[in-house]
C-alpha positions in Angstrom: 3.4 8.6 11.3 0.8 6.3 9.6 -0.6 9.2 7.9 2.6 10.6 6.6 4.0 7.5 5.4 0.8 7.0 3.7 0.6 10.5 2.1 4.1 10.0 1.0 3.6 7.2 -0.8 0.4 8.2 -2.5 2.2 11.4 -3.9 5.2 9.5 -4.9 2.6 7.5 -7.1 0.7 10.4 -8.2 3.9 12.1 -9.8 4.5 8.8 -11.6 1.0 9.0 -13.2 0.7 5.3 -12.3 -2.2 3.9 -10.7 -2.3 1.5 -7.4 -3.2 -1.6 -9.4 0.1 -0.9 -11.3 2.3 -0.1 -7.8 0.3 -3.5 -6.4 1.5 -5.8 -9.2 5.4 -4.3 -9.6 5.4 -4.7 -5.5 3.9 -7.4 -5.1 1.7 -6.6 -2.5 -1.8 -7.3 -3.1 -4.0 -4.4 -4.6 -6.9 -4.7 -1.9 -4.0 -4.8 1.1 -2.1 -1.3 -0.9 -5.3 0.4 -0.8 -6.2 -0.3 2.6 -2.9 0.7 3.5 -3.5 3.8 1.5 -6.7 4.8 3.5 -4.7 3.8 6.8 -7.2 0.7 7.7 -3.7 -1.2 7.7 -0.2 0.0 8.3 2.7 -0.2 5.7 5.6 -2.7 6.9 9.1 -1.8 6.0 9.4 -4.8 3.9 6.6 -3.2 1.9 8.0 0.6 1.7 11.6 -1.0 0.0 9.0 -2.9 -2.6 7.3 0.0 -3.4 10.5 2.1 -3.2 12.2 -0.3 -6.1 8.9 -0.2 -7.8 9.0 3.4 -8.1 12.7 3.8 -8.8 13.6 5.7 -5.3 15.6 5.4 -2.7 12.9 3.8 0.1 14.4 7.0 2.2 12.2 9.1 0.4 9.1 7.3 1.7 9.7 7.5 5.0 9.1 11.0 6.6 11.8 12.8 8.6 11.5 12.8 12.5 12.2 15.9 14.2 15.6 15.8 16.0 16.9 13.6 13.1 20.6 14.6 12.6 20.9 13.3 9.1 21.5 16.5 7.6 18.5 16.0 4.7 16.5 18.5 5.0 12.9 17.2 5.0 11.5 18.1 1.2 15.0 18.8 -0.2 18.4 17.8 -0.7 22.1 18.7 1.2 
């Protein structure tokens, strides 16, 4: 799950064409804790997926990887 969340977050900053030191300072999590979060030496805390979330303009569902036998009806990569 670590790895996905991760993943997911660095790809949501990729297709902003933003760099970490810019997702650090508009989340307000410190750029050396982001990017060992990034390389999983630390995990992300749900406090810090909303930060980046509103940083990034998504909903923080979108950071957060679908778990198999979720009934949610989103399909994991797409929309209803």
């Amino acid at each position: 799950m670590q790895r996905l969340v991760a993943a997911t977050v660095a790809a949501a900053l990729a297709r902003t064409g933003r760099s970490t030191r810019w997702l650090a300072a508009r989340s307000g999590i410190d750029h050396e804790t982001l990017e060992r979060k990034l390389v999983l030496r630390a995990d992300f805390t749900v406090a810090d997926l909303s930060d980046i979330a509103a940083a990034l303009g998504m909903p923080v569902t979108e950071l957060v990887p679908r778990l198999r036998g979720d009934e949610s009806g989103r399909e994991q990569g797409g929309e209803e």
